[in-house]
N, C-alpha and C positions, 0 to 999 in steps of 0.2 A: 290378418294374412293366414290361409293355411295353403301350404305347400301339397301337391300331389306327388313330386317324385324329385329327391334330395341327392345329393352328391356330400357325404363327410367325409373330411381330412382330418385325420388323426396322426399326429407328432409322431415319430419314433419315441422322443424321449415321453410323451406320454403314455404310451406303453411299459416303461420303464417304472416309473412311477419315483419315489426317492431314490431304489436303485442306479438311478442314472442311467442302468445298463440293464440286457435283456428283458424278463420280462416280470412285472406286475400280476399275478393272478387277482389280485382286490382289484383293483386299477382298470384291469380289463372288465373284470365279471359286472361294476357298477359302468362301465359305459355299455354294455350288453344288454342291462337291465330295462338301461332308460332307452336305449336302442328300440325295444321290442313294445315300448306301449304303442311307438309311433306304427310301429310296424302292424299291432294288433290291433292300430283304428285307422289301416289300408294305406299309409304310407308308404309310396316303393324308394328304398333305401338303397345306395350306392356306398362303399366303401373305399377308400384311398388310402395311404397308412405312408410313412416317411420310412426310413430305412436309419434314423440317426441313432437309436440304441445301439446298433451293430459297426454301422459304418458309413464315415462321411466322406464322399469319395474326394472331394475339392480338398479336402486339409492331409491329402496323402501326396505331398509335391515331390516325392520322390519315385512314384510311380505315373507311369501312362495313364493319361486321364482316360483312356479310352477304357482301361483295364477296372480302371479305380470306379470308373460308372456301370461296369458291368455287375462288379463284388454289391453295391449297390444296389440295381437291379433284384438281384436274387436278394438281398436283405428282406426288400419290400413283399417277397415271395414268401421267404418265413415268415412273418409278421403277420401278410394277412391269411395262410395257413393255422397259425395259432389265433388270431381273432377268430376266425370262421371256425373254429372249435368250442370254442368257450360259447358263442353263439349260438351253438348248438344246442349246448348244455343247458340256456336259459331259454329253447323253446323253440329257436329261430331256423328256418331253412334255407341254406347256405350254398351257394356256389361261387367257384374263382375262375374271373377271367387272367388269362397273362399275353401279352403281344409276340409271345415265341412258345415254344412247347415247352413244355416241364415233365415229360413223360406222361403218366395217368395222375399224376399231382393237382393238377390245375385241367381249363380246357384252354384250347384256344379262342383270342375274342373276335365276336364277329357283334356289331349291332342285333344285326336279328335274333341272336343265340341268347344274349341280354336281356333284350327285351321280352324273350320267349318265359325266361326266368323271372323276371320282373312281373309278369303275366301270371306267374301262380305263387306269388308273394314269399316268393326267395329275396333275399338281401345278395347284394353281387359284391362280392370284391373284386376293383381292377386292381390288379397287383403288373408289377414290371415293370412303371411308370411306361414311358410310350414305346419300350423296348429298343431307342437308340442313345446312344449316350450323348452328351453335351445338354442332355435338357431333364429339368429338375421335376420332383413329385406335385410342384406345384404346375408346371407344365400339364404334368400328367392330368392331373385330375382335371383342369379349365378344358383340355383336350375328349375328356371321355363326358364332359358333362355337355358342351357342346354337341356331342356327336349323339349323344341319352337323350338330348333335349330336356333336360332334368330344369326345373324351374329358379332352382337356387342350389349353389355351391356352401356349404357349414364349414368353418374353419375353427375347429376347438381349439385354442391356444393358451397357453398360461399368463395371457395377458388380457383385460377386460374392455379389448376394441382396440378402435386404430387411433392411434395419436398424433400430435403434430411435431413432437420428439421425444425422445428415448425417456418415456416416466419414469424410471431409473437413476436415469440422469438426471433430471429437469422436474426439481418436484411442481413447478409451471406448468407444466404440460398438456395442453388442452386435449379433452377426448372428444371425437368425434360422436355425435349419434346417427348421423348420415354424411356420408363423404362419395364426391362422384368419384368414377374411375380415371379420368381424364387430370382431377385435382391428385389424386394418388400418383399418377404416372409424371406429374409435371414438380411436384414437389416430393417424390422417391420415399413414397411414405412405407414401403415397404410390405404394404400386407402381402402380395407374392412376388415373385421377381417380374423383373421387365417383359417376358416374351409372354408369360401366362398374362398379366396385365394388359399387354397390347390386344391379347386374345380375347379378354375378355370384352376389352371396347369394341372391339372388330364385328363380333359374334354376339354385343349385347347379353353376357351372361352377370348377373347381379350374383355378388357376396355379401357374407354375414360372417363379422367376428365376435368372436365369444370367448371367456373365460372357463373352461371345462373344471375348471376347479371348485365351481359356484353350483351348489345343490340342485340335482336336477336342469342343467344348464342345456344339455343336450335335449335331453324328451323337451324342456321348451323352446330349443331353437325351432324344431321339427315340424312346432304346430305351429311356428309362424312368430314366436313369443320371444325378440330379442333384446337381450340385456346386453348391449354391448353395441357395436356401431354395422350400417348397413352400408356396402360400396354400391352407390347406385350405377347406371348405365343411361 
């Protein structure tokens, strides 16, 4: 498999790195690194980033969810402002979409605008998730990758695929190397939430999970190279 045009989600807390909190410059600068081979052999890249180094709006139950996903929202804004920096720094040309204005910080997104950038092998980060609250970064991204027509969704996580329970827990644990989306949705296997999941059956968008902690995991999901398990459609 090689991919032509990708969508990666990147953790908040993988940004973090052991920190737990804000941000990693190691951490970033080697997923930038492996970022940009793909990039330098015509891959058009998509960017998604979590907002969980900063802030998780659901574990704040004493404020307005409404509010608690806005703080949120803008997390994701810093995030992929400081990614799309560091990516700079290693070569890369860089623009941020966001679903609301951010002054001259970001642009606003429009497919076309995307794709225009995508066209002269800029890397895009969608940042804002879908810019309304109630719906998560995993929404976001099944949402913009759908709408990209991007081939495959990359989900770097600190776990090596999707299992059939918590390997944590369960040192039994079967790992998946292919699981449908439909088997994920029916037995809550968790690789995104419910509404990105339905999305993704609906709209036929395939994922790929991966352990970002495994050398070079990224630059080989990119070229199609996965160590870890595939959500079929």
């Amino acid at each position: 498999m090689r991919w032509n045009r990708v969508l990666l989600k990147l953790s908040g807390e993988a940004l973090a790195g052991p920190k737990k909190t804000g941000f990693d410059e190691t951490a970033v600068k080697e997923v930038a690194r492996q970022v940009k081979i793909s990039v330098d052999a015509g891959v058009e890249v998509g960017i998604v980033t979590g907002g969980g180094n900063f802030w998780r709006g659901r574990t704040s139950s004493d404020m307005d969810r409404v509010k608690a996903d806005q703080i949120g929202m803008l997390a994701t804004v810093m995030n992929c402002i400081y990614v799309s920096e560091m990516f700079r720094g290693a070569g890369m040309d860089t623009e941020i979409l966001t679903p609301f204005a951010c002054g001259t910080m970001t642009k606003l997104f429009s497919k076309d605008l995307a794709n225009e950038y995508f066209s002269q092998g800029k890397v895009v980060f969608f940042a804002g998730g879908t810019g309304h609250p109630y719906f998560s970064t995993d929404t976001g991204i099944v949402l913009r990758a759908v709408e990209m027509e991007a081939d495959v969704i990359l989900l770097a996580k600190s776990v090596d695929g999707v299992y059939d329970s918590d390997p944590a827990l369960n040192p039994d644990a079967k790992k998946y190397e292919t699981v449908s989306i439909e088997e994920v949705i029916d037995k809550k296997l968790g690789v995104v939430d419910l509404t990105a999941s339905i999305m993704c059956m609906e709209h036929r968008m395939s994922m790929a999970v991966f352990d970002m902690n495994e050398p070079d995991s990224i630059a080989n999901a990119m070229q199609g190279k996965i160590n870890g398990t595939i959500v079929t459609v």
